[in-house]
N, C-alpha and C positions, 0 to 999 in steps of 0.2 A: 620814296620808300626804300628803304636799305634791305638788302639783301640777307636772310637769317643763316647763319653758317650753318648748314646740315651736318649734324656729325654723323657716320656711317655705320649702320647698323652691321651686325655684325650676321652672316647668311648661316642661316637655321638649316641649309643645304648639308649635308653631313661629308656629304662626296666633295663638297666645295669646302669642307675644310670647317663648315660652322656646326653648330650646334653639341657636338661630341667632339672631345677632344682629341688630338691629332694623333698621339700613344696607342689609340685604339687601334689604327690602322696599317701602324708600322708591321711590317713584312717580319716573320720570325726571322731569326739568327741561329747560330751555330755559336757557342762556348769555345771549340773547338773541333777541329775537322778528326771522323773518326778513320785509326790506323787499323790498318787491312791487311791485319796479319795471320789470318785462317783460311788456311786450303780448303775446297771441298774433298769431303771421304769419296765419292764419284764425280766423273766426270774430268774434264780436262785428259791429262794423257794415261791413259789407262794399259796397266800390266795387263797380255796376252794371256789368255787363262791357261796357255801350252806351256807360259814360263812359268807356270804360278806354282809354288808347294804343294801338293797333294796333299788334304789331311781328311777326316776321316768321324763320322758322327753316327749313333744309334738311335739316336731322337727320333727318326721316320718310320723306324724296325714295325715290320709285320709278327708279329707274336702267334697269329693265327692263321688257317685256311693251308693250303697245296706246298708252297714254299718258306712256310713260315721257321722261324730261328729255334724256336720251343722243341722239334721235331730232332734236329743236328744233334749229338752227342758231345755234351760238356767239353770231353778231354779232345776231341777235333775242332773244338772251337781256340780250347788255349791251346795245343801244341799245335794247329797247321794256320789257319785261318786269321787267330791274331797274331801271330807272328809275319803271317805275309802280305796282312795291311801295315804294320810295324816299315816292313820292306818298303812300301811304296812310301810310305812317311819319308826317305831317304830321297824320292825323286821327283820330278815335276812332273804336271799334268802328261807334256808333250811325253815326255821318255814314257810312262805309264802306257798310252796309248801303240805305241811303238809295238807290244808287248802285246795286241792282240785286243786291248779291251777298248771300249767303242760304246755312242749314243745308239740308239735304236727308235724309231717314232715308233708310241702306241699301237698304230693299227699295226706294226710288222711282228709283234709277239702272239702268243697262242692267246686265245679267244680267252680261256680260263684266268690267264692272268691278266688280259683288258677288261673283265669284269671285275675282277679284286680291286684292279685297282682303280677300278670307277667306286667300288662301292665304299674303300678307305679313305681314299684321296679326292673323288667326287674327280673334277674336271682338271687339278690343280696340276698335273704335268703331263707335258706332251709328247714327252720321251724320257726312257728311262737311260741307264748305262751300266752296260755290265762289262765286269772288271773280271777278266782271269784271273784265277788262281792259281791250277794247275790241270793241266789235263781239259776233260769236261767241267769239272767246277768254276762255278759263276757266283761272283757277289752281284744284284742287283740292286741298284740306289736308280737314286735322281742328282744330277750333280748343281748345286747351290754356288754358284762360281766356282770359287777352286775347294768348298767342302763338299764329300762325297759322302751322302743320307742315305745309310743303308738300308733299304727294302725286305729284301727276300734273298735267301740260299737258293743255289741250282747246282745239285751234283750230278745230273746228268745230262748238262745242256738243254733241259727240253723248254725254257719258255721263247728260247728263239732259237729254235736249231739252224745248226749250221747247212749251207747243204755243200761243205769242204768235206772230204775227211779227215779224222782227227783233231777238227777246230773247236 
């Protein structure tokens, strides 16, 4: 008896190659590789917020309560006060600081205005900064990197007295 020539079935194994066709399993490609021409906005080497431009926003403004903007007189707002955030518009953070004005943590201001600013802001900053003016007058913000949200007015030093004289 002779031997029947088995022809070789073809394996239903899909992993072996049979039953689904081989297309299926090819590994994705690239068209082209993509070009990496976008910096990130942070991270990597990051400007010193000392070298930074001082600039300057009302968006945060207290309208109400002990300190509020509503209270100051118009014509002291445009002849003294924007004119000498104007000033610092001319300088960086660092030179600013130079100059007397400084962060402050929350618990170091009067008790009146840690609850203002619990009750505006709830939890959302941990220190305020206040900016000389002249004399006893204080712009109080919160600084947003190098923009400075201004707060609340102090003309006579009191939500964080100094205990210098004349500071």
């Amino acid at each position: 008896m002779g031997r029947k020539n088995k022809v070789a079935r073809p394996s239903q194994n899909p992993f072996k190659g049979g039953g689904v066709a081989r297309e299926a399993f090819k590994a994705p490609g690239r068209a082209s590789s993509p070009i990496n021409s976008k910096q990130p906005s942070i991270g990597g080497v990051l400007e010193h917020v000392a070298a930074q431009q001082f600039r300057w926003s009302f968006d945060q403004v207290d309208w109400g309560g002990p300190y509020c903007w509503a209270a100051v007189p118009a014509e002291k707002i445009l002849r003294e006060v924007i004119p000498r955030l104007q000033e610092f518009e001319k300088k960086k953070w660092g030179e600013i600081q130079a100059t007397g004005s400084h962060d402050i943590e929350v618990e170091n201001i009067i008790k009146a205005a840690q609850v203002r600013l619990q009750m505006i802001y709830k939890d959302q900053y941990d220190s305020v900064y206040s900016l000389r003016v002249q004399g006893e007058e204080r712009i109080f913000g919160v600084k947003d990197k190098a923009i400075f949200r201004v707060l609340w007015w102090d003309p006579k030093h009191s939500i964080c007295p100094s205990k210098l004289k004349h500071t």
